[in-house]
C-alpha positions as CSV (number, residue, x, y, z in Angstrom):
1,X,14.0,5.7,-5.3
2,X,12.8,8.8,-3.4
3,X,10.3,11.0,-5.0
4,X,7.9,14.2,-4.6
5,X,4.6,13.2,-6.4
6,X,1.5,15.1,-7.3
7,X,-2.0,13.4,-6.4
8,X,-4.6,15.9,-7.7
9,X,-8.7,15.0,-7.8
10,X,-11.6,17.0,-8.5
11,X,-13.6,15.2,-5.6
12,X,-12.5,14.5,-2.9
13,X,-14.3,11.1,-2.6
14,X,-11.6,10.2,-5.6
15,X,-8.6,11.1,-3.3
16,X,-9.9,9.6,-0.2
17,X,-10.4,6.3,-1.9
18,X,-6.8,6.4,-3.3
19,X,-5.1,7.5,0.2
20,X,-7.1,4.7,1.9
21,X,-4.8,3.0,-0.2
22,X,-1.7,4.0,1.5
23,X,-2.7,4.9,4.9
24,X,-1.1,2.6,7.0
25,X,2.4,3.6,5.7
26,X,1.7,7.3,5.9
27,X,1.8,9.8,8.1
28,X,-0.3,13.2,7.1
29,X,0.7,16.9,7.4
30,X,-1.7,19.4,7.2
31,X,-0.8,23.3,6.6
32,X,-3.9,24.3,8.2
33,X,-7.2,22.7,9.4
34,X,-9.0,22.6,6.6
35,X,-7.1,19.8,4.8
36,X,-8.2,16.8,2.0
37,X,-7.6,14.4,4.6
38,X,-11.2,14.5,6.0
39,X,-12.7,11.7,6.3
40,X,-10.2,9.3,6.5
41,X,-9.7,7.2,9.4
42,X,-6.2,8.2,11.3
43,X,-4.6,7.6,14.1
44,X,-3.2,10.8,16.7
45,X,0.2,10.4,15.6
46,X,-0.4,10.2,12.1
47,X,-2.2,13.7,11.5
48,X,0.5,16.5,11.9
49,X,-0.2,20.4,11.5
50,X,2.4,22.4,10.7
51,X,2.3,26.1,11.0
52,X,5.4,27.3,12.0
53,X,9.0,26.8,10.7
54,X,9.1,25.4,14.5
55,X,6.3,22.4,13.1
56,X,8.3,21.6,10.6
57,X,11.4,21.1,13.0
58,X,9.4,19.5,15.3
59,X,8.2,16.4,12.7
60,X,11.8,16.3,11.2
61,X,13.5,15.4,14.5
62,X,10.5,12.6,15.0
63,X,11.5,12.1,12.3
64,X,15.0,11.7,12.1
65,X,15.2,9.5,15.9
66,X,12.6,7.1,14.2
67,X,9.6,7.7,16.2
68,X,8.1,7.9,12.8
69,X,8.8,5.8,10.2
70,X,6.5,6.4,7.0
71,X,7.1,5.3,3.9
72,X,5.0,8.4,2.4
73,X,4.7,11.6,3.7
74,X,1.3,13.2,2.6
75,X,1.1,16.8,2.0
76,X,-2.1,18.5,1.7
77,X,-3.3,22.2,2.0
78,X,-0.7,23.8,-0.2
79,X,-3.1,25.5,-2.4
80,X,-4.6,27.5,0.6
81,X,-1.4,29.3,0.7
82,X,-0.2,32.3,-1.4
83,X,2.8,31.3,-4.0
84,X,5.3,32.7,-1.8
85,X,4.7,30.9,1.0
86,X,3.5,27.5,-0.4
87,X,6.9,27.5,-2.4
88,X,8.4,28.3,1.0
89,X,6.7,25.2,2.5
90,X,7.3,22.8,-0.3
91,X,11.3,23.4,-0.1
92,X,11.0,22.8,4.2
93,X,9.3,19.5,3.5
94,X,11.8,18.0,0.7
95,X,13.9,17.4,3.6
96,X,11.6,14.3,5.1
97,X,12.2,12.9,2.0
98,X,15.8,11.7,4.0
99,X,13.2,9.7,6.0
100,X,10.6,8.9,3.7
101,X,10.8,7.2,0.2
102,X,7.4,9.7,-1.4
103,X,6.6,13.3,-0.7
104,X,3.0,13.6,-2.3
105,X,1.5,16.6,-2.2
106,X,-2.3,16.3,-2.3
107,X,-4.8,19.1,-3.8
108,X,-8.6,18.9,-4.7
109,X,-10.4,21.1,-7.0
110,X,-10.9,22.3,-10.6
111,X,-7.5,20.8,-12.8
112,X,-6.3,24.8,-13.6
113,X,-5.8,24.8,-10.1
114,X,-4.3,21.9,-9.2
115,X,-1.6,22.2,-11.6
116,X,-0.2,25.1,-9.9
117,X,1.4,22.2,-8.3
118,X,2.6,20.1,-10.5
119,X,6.1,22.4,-10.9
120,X,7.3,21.4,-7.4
121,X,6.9,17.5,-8.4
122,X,8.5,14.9,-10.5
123,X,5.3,12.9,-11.5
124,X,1.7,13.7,-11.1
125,X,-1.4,11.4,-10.7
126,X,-4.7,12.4,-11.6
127,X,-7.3,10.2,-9.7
């Protein structure tokens, strides 16, 4: 079953400890440099930041031949963006779902926040 799931924490120590979790089988995408994934122990190929519609294209066809092959697709940044463009982001990266089985979008910070997420995903996890 193939799904888009919300991970939201208030610290970030709380997040970290739950994508440790699932770091091996992940590959993380950042919409800009400052990102939830600090701190966690990655290889190269598994931090990816996408910028451009062009990224975006760029991590499908890896993709899509194979050279990546993760069973979750980490998400993180999206709050950083203005509604426009972070719905804009969100509907580019349901497509990995073709290659992945989870799309989990990631966000830190006070709950009122973080639930400006939860209408892009099935489930959400509070950790």
């Amino acid at each position: 079953m193939k799904s888009t799931i919300c991970i939201h924490s208030e610290k970030a120590s709380s997040l970290m400890q739950f994508l440790e979790k699932i770091r091996e089988e992940s590959i993380f995408v950042k919409t800009g440099y400052r990102t939830a994934f600090k701190g966690l122990k990655l290889k190269d190929e598994q931090e990816i930041v996408i910028k451009t519609y062009h990224d975006f294209f760029m991590v499908w066809q890896l993709l899509a031949t194979g050279k990546l092959r993760p069973r979750y697709v980490v998400i993180g940044g999206l709050l950083n963006l203005s509604e426009e463009d972070r719905a804009e982001y969100i509907m580019a990266t349901y497509g990995f779902l073709d290659y992945a089985d989870y799309l989990l979008l990631v966000s830190i910070g006070p709950r009122y926040e973080t639930q400006k997420m939860e209408k892009y995903c099935v489930e959400s996890i509070y950790v």
